[in-house]
Biopython code that builds the backbone (N, CA, C, O; Angstrom):
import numpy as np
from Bio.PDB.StructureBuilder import StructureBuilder

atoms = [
    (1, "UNK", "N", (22.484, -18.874, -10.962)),
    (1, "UNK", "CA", (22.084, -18.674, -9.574)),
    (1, "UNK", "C", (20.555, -18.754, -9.478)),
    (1, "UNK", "O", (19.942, -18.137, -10.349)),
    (2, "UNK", "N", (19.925, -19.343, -8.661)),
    (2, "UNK", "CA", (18.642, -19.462, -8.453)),
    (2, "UNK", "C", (18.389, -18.743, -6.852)),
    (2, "UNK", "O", (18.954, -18.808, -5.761)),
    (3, "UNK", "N", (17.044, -17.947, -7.501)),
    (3, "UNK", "CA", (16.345, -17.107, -6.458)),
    (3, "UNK", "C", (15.680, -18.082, -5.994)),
    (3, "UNK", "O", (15.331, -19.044, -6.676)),
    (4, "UNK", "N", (15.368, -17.890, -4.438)),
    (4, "UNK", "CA", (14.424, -17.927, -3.397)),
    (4, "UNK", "C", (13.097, -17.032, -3.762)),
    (4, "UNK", "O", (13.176, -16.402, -4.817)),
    (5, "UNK", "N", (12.081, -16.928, -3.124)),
    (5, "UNK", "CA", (11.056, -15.975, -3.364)),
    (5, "UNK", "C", (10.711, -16.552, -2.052)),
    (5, "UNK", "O", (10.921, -17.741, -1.813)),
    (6, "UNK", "N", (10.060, -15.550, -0.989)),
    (6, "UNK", "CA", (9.170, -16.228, 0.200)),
    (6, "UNK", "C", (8.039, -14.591, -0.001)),
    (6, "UNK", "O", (8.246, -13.491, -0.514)),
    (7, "UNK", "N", (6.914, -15.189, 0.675)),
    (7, "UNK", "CA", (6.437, -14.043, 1.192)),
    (7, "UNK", "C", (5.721, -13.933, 2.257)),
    (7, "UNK", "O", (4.862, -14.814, 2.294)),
    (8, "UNK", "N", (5.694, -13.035, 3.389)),
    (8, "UNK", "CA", (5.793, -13.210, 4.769)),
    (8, "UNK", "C", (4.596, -12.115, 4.863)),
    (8, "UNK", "O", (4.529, -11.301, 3.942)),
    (9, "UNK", "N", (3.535, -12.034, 6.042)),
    (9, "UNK", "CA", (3.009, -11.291, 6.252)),
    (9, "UNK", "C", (3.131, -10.117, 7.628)),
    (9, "UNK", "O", (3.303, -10.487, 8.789)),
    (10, "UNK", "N", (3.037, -9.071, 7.323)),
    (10, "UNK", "CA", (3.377, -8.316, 8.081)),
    (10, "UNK", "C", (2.143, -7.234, 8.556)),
    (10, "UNK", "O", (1.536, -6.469, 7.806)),
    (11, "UNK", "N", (1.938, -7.418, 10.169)),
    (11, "UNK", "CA", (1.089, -6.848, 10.762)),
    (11, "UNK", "C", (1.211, -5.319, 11.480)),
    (11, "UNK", "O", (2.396, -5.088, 11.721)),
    (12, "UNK", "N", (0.586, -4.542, 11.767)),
    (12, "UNK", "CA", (0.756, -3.192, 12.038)),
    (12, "UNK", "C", (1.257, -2.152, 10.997)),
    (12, "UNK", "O", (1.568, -1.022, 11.372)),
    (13, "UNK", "N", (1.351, -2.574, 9.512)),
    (13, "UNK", "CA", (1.883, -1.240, 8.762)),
    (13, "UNK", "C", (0.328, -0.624, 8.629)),
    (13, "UNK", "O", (-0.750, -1.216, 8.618)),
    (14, "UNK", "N", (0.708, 1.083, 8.515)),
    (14, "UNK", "CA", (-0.780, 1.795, 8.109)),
    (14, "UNK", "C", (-0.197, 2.659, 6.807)),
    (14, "UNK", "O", (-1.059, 2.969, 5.985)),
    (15, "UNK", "N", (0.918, 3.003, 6.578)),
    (15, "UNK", "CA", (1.441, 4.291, 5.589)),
    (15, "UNK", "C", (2.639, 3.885, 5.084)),
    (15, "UNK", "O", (3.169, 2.832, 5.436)),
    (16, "UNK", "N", (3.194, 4.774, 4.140)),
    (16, "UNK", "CA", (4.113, 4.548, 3.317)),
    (16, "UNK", "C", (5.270, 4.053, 4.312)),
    (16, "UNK", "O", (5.906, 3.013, 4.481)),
    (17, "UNK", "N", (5.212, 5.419, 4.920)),
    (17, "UNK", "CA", (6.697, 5.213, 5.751)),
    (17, "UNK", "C", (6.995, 3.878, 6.271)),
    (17, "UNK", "O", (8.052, 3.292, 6.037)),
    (18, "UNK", "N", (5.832, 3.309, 7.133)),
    (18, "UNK", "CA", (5.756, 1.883, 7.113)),
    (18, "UNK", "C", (6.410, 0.914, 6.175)),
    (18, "UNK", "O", (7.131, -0.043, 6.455)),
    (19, "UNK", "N", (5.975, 1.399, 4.882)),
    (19, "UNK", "CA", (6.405, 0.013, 3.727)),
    (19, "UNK", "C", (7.578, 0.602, 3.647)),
    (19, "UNK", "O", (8.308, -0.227, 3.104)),
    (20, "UNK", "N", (8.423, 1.936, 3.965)),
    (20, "UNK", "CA", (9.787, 2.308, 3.672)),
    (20, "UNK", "C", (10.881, 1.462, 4.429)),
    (20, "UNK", "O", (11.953, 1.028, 4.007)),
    (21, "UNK", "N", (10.167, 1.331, 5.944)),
    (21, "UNK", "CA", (10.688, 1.237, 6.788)),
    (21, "UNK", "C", (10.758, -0.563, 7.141)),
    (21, "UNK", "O", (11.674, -0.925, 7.880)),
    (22, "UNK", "N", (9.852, -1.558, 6.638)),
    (22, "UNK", "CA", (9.769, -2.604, 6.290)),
    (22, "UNK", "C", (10.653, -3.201, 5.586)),
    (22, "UNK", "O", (11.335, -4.101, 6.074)),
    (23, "UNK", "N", (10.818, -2.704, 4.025)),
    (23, "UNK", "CA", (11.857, -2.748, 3.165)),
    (23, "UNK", "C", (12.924, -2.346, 3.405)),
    (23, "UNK", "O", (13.821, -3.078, 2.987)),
    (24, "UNK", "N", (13.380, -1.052, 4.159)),
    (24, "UNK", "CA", (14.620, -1.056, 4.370)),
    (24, "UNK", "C", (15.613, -1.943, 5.035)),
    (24, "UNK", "O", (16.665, -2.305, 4.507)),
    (25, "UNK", "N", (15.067, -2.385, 6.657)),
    (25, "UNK", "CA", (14.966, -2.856, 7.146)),
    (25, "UNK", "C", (15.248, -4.061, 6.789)),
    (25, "UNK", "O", (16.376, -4.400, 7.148)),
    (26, "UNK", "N", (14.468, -5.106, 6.031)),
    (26, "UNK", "CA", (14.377, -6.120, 4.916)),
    (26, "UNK", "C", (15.654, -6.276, 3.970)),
    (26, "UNK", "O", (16.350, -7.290, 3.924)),
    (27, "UNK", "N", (15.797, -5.435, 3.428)),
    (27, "UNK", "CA", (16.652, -5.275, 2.491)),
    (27, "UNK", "C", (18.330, -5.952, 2.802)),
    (27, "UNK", "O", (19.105, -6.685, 2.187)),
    (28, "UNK", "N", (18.328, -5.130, 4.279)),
    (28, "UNK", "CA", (19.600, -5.210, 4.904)),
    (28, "UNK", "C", (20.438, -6.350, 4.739)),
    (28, "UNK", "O", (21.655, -6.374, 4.554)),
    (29, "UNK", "N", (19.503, -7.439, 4.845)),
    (29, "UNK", "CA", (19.461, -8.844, 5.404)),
    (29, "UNK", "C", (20.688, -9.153, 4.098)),
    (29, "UNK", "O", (20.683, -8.609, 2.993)),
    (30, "UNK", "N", (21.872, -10.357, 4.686)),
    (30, "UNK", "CA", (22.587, -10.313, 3.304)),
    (30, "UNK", "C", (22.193, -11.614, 1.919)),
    (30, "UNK", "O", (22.644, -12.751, 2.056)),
    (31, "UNK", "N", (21.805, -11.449, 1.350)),
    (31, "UNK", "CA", (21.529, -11.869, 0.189)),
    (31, "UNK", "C", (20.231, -11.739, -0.296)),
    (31, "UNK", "O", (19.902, -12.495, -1.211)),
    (32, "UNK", "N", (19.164, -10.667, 0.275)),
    (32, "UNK", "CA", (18.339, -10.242, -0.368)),
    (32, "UNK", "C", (18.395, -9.529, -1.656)),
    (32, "UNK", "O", (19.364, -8.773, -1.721)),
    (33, "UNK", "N", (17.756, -9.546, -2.540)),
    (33, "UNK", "CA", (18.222, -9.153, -3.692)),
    (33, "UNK", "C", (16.673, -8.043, -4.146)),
    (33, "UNK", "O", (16.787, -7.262, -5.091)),
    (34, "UNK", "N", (15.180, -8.136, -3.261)),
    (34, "UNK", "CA", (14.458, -6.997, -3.741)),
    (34, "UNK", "C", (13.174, -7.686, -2.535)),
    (34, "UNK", "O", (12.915, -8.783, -2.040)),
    (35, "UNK", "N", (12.723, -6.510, -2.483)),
    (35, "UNK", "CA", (11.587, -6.780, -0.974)),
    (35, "UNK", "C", (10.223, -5.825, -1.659)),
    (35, "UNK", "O", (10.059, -4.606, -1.694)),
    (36, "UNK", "N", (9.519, -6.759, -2.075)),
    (36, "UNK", "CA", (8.013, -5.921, -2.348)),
    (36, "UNK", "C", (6.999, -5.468, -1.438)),
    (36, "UNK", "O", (6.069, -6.273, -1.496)),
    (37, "UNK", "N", (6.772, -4.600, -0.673)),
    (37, "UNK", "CA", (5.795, -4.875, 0.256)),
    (37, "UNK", "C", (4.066, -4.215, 0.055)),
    (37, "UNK", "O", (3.922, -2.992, 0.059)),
    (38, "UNK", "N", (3.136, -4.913, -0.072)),
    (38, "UNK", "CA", (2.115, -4.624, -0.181)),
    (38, "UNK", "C", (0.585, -3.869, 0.830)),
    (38, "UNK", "O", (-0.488, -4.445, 1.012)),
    (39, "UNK", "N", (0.896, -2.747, 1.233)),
    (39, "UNK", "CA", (0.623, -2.236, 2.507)),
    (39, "UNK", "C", (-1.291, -2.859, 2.768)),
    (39, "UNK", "O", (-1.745, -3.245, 3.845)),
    (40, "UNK", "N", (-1.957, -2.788, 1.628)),
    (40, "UNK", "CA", (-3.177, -2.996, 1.919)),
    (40, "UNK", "C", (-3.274, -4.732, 2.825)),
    (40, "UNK", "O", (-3.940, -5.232, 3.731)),
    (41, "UNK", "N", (-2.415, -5.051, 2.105)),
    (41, "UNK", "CA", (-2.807, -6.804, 3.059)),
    (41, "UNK", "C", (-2.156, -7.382, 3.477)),
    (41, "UNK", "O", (-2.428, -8.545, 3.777)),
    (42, "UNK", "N", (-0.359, -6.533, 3.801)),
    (42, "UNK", "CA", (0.650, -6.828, 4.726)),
    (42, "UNK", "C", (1.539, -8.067, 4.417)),
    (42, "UNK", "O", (2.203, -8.870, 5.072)),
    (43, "UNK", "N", (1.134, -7.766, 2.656)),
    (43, "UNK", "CA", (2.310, -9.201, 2.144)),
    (43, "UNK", "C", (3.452, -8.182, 1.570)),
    (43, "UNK", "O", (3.344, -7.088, 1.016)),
    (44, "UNK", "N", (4.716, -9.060, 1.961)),
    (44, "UNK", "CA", (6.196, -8.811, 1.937)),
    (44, "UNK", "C", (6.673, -9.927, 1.252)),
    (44, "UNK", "O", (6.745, -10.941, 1.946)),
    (45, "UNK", "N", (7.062, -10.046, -0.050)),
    (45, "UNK", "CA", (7.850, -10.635, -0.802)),
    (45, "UNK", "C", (9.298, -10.670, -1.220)),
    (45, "UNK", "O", (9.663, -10.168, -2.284)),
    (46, "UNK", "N", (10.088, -11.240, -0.416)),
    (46, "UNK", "CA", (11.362, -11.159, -0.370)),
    (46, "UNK", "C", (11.986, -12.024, -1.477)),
    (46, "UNK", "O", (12.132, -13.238, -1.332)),
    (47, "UNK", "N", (12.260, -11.524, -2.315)),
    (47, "UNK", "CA", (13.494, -12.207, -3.127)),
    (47, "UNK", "C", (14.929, -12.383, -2.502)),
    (47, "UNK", "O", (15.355, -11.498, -1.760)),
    (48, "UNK", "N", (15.632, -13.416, -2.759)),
    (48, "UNK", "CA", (16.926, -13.361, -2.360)),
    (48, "UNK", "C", (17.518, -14.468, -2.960)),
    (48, "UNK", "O", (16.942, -15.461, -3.405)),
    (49, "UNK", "N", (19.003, -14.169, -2.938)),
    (49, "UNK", "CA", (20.062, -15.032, -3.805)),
    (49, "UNK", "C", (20.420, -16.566, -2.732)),
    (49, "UNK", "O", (21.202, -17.435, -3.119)),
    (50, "UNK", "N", (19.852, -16.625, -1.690)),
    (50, "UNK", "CA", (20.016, -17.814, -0.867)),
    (50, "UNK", "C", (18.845, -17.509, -0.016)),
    (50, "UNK", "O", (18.333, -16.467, 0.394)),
    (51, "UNK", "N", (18.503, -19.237, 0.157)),
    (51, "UNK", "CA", (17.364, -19.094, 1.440)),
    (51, "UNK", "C", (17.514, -18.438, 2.307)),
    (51, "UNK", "O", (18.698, -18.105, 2.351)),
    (52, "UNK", "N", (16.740, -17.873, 3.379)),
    (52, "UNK", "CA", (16.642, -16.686, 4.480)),
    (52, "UNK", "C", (16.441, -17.366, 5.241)),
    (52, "UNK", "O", (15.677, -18.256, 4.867)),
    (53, "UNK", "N", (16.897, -17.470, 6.693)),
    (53, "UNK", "CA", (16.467, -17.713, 7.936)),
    (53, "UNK", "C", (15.375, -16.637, 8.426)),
    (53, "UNK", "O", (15.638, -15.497, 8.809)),
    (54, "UNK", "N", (13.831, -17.343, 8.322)),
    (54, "UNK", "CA", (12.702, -17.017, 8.862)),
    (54, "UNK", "C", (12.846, -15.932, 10.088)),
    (54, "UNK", "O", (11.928, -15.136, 10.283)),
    (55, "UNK", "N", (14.335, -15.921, 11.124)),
    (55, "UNK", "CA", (14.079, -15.297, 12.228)),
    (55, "UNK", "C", (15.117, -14.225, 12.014)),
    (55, "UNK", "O", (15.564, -13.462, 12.870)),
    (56, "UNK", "N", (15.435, -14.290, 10.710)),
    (56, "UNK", "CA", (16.530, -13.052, 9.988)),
    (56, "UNK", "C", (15.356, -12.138, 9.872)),
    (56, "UNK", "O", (15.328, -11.007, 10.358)),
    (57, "UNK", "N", (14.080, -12.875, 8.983)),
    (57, "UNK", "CA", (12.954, -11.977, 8.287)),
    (57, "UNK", "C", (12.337, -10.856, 9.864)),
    (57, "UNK", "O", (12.013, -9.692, 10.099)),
    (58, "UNK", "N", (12.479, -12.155, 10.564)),
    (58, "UNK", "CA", (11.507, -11.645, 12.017)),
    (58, "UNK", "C", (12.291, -10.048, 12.230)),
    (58, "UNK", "O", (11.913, -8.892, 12.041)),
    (59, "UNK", "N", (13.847, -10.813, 12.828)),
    (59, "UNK", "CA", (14.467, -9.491, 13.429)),
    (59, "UNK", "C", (14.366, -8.344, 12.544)),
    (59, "UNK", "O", (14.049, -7.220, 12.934)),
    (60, "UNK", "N", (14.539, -8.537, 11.791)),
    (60, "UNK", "CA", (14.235, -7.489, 10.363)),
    (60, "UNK", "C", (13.371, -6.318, 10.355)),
    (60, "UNK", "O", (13.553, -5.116, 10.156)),
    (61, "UNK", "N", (11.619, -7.609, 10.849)),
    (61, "UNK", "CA", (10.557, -6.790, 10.925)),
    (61, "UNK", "C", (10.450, -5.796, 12.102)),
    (61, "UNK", "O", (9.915, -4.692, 12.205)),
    (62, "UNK", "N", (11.187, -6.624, 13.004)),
    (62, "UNK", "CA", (10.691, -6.341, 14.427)),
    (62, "UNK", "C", (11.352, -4.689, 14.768)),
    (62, "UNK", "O", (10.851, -3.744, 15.377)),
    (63, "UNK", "N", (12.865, -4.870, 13.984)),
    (63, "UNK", "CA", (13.390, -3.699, 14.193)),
    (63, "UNK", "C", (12.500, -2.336, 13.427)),
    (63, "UNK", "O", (12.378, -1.218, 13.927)),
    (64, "UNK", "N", (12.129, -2.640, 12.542)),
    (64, "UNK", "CA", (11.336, -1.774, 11.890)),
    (64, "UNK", "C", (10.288, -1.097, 12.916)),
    (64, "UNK", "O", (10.156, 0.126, 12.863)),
    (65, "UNK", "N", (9.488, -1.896, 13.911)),
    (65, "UNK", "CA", (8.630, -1.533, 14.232)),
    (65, "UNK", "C", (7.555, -2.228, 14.159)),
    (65, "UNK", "O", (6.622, -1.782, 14.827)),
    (66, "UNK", "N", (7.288, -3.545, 13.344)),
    (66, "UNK", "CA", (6.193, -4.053, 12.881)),
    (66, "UNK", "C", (6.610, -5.382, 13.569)),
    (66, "UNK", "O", (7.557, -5.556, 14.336)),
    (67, "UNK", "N", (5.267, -6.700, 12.919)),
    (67, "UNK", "CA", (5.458, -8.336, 13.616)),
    (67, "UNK", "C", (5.166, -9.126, 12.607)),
    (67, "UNK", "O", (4.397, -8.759, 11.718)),
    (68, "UNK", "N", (5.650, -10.122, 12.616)),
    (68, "UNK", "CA", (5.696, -10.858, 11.457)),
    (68, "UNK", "C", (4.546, -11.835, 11.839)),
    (68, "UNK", "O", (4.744, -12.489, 12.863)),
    (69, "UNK", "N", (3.375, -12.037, 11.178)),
    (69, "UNK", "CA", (2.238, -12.500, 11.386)),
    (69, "UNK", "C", (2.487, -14.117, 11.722)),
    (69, "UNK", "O", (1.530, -14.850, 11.973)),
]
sb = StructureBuilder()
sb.init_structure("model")
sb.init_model(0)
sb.init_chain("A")
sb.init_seg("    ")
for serial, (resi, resn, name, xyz) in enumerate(atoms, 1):
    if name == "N":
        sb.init_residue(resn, " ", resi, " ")
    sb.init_atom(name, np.array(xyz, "f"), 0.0, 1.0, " ", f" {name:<3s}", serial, name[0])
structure = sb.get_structure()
């Protein structure tokens, strides 16, 4: 099986809960397989077992609270 890797930037996180709430959020999506998120410069690295629809990532973010740059 071959991974995907994308990584998406994400605007408005300030705190953890943020990157909790990013990743969880993220995670959901089905065939993600691990979501890194890097709070200082708002990169989100999504691994997954099949390509992602870009507006999967969006709704994802959006529900969280945040925007996908």
């Amino acid at each position: 099986m071959t991974m995907q890797t994308e990584t998406y930037t994400v605007t408005g996180m300030t705190c953890g809960h943020c990157v909790a709430s990013v990743t969880e959020e993220i995670s959901e999506i089905p065939g993600v397989e691990s979501v890194d998120v890097v709070l200082d410069s708002g990169a989100v690295t999504v691994t997954s077992s099949q390509p992602l629809e870009q507006q999967a990532v969006r709704a994802a973010v959006e529900e969280a609270g945040y925007q996908l740059a």
